[in-house]
C-alpha positions in Angstrom: 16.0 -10.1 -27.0 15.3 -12.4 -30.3 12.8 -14.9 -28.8 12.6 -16.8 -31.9 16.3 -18.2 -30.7 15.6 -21.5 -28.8 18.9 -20.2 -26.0 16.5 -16.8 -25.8 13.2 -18.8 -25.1 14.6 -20.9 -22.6 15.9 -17.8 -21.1 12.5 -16.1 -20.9 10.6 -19.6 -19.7 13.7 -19.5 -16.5 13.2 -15.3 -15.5 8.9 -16.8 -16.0 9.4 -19.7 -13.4 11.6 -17.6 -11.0 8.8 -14.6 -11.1 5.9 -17.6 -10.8 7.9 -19.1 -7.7 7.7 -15.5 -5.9 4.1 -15.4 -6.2 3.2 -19.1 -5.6 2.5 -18.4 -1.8 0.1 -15.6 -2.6 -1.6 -18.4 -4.9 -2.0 -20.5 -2.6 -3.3 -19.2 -0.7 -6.0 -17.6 -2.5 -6.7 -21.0 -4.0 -7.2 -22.5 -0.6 -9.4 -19.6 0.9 -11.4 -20.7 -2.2 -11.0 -25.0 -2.4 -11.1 -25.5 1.3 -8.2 -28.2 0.5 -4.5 -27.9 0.1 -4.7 -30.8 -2.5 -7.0 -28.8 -4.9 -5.1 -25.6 -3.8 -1.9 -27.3 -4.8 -3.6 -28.6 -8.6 -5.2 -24.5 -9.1 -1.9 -23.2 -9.0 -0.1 -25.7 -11.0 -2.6 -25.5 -13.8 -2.3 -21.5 -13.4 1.5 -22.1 -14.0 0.6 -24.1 -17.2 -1.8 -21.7 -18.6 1.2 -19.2 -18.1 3.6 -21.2 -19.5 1.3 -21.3 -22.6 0.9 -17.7 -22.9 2.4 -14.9 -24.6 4.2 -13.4 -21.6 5.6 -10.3 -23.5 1.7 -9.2 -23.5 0.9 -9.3 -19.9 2.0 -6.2 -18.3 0.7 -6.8 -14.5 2.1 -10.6 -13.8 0.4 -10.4 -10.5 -3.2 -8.8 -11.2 -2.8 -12.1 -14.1 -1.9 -14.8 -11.8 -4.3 -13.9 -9.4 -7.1 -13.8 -12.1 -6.3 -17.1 -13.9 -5.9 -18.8 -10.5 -9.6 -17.5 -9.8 -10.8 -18.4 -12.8 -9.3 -21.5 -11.8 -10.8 -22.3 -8.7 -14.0 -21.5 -9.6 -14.1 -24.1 -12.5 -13.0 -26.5 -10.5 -16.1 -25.7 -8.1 -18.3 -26.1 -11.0 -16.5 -29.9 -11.6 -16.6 -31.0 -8.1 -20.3 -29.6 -8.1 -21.2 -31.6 -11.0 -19.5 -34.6 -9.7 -21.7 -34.6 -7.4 -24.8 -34.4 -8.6 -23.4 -37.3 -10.7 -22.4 -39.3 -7.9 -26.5 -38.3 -6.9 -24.8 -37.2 -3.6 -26.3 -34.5 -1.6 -25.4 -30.9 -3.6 -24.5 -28.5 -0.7 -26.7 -25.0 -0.9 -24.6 -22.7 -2.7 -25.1 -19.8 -0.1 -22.6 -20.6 2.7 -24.2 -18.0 5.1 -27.1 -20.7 5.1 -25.1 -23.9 5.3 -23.9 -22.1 8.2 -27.2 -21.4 9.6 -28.2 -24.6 9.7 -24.9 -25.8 11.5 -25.2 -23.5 13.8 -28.8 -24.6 14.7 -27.4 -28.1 15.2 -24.9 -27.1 17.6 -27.3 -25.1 19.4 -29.9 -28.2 19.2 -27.3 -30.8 20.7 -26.0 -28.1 23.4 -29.2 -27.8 24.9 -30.3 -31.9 24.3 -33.0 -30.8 22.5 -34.0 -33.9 20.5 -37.2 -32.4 18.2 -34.8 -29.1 17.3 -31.9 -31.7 16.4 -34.5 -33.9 14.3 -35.5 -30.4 12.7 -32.6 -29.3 11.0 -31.6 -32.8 10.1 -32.7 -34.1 6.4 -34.8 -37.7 7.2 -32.4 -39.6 5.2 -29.5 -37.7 6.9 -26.1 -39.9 7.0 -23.5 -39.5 9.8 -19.5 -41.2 8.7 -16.7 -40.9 10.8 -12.9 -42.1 10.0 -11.3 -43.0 13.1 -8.7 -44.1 12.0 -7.1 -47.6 11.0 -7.9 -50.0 12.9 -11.6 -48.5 13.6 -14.1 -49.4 11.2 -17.9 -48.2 12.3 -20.7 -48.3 9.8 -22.4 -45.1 8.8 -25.8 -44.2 10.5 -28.5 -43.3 8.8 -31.7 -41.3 9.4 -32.5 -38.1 11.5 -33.8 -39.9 14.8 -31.2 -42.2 15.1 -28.5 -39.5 14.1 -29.9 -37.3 16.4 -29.9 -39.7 19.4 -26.4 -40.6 18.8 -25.2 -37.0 18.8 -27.3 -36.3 22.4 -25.2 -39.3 23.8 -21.9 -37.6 23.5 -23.0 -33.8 22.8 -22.4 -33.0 26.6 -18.5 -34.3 26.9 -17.6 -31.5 23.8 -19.8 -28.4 25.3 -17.8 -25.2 24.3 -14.8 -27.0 22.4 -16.6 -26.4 18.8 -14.7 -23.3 16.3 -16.8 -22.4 13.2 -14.4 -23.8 9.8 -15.1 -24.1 6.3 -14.1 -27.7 5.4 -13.8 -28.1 1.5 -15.5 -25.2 0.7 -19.0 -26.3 3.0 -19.9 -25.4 6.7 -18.3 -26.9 9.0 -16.2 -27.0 12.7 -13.6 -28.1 14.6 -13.3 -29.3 17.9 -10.8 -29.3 20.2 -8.0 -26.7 21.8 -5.9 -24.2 20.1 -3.0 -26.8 18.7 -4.8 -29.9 20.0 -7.9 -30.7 17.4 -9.7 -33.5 18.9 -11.8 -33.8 15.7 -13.1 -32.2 12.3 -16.7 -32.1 11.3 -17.8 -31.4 7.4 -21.9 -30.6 6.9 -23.7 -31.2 3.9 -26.8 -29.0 4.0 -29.2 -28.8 1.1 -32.3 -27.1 0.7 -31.3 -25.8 4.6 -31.0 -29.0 6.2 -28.0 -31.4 7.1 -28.1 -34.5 4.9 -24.4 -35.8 5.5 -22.6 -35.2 8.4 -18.6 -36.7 7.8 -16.2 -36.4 11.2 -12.4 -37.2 10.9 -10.7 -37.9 14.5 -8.2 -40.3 12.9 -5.1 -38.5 14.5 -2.8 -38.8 11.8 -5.2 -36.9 9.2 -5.4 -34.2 11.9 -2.0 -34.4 12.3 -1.3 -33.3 8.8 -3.4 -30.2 8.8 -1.4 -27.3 8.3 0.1 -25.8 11.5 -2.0 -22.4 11.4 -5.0 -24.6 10.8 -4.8 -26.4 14.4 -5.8 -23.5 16.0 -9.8 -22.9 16.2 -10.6 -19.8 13.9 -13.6 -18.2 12.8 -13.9 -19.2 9.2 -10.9 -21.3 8.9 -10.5 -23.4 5.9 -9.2 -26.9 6.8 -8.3 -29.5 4.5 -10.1 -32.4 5.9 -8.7 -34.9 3.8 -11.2 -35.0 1.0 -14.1 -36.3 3.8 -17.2 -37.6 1.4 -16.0 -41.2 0.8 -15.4 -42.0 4.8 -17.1 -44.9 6.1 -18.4 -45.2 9.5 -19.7 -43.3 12.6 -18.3 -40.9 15.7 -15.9 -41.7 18.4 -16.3 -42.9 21.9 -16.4 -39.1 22.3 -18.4 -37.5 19.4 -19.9 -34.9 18.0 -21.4 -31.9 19.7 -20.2 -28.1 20.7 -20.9 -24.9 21.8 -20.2 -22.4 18.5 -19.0 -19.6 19.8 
């Protein structure tokens, strides 16, 4: 085929975009194992179509090994960005080591299980922030500070016992709570230098509502798109915060 004829181009750029559409699935995936968020999932692989679309596709002879690569490469600078952002912002940086963010949740679930108050204060940072989005309609002001944290979570730790799943929530610790197809609430952990310095809950129904459908059911390590949780004002339901892990 003479792809310097504009009729052969445009024939080339429609077999690309059909091949592309086959694997976008596979993409997404990968980039939402990665991102934690369908939103950012959904951006990886349209900039990996781009970068595609810009390349000399005669000279890639494993379209799939090269998707899959470029979408990494992707994802992983758009970690970078929303890591530097961040630290921009002069939020709290999650650890990078998930196995200890997870730690660290863990000990807080175990902490508010049992009602012990010194264990909760432990793992909690002393300028540790607790938001919740209930929903329109329900404004609540954040709290701030490990005691007062702490004593909030003990209040309505006991009426959640055992409904908690282990997730990954934007690529940090994190869990869900509630019954297979009937979240009650999702829960994203900051942790830095291994201990919780934000603590952001979504129960606003309709934002659970629009999780995926394989994501309503509680799953070790399941990646839930919590609807971008850092900017949410407020603090936890009548019905809050605590849970047994596994």
């Amino acid at each position: 085929m003479d792809l310097s004829r504009p009729e052969a181009r445009a024939s080339e750029r429609e077999w690309l975009a059909g091949r592309f559409q086959a694997y976008r699935p596979q993409l997404r995936a990968l980039a939402y194992r990665m991102l934690g968020s369908m939103r950012d999932a959904d951006d990886a692989v349209q900039e990996t179509w781009l970068r595609l679309d810009r390349s000399d596709a005669a000279a890639i002879s494993d379209l799939r090994t090269w998707l899959s690569t470029v979408a990494g490469r992707v994802c992983l600078d758009m970690l970078r960005s929303r890591r530097a952002r961040r630290r921009i912002r002069q939020a709290p940086v999650p650890d990078p080591d998930l196995g200890q963010q997870r730690r660290a949740v863990d000990a807080f679930l175990a902490a508010a299980r049992h009602g012990d108050f010194d264990a909760l204060v432990a793992v909690l940072d002393p300028d540790v922030v607790f938001r919740a989005d209930l929903g329109p309609g329900s404004p609540r002001q954040p709290l701030h500070g490990a005691r007062p944290v702490a004593r909030h979570v003990l209040a309505v730790a006991p009426r959640f016992a055992g409904l908690a799943s282990p997730i990954t929530v934007n690529g940090t610790a994190g869990a869900l709570f509630g019954r297979p197809g009937d979240p009650i609430a999702v829960i994203a952990f900051t942790v830095t230098h291994g201990r919780i310095a934000a603590i952001d809950l979504i129960s606003d129904p309709d934002k659970l509502g629009a999780l995926p459908p394989h994501d309503r059911t509680p799953r070790s390590a399941r990646a839930v798109r919590a609807a971008q949780l850092p900017h949410i004002p407020c603090t936890p339901p009548p019905g809050g915060v605590e849970a047994e892990h596994r």
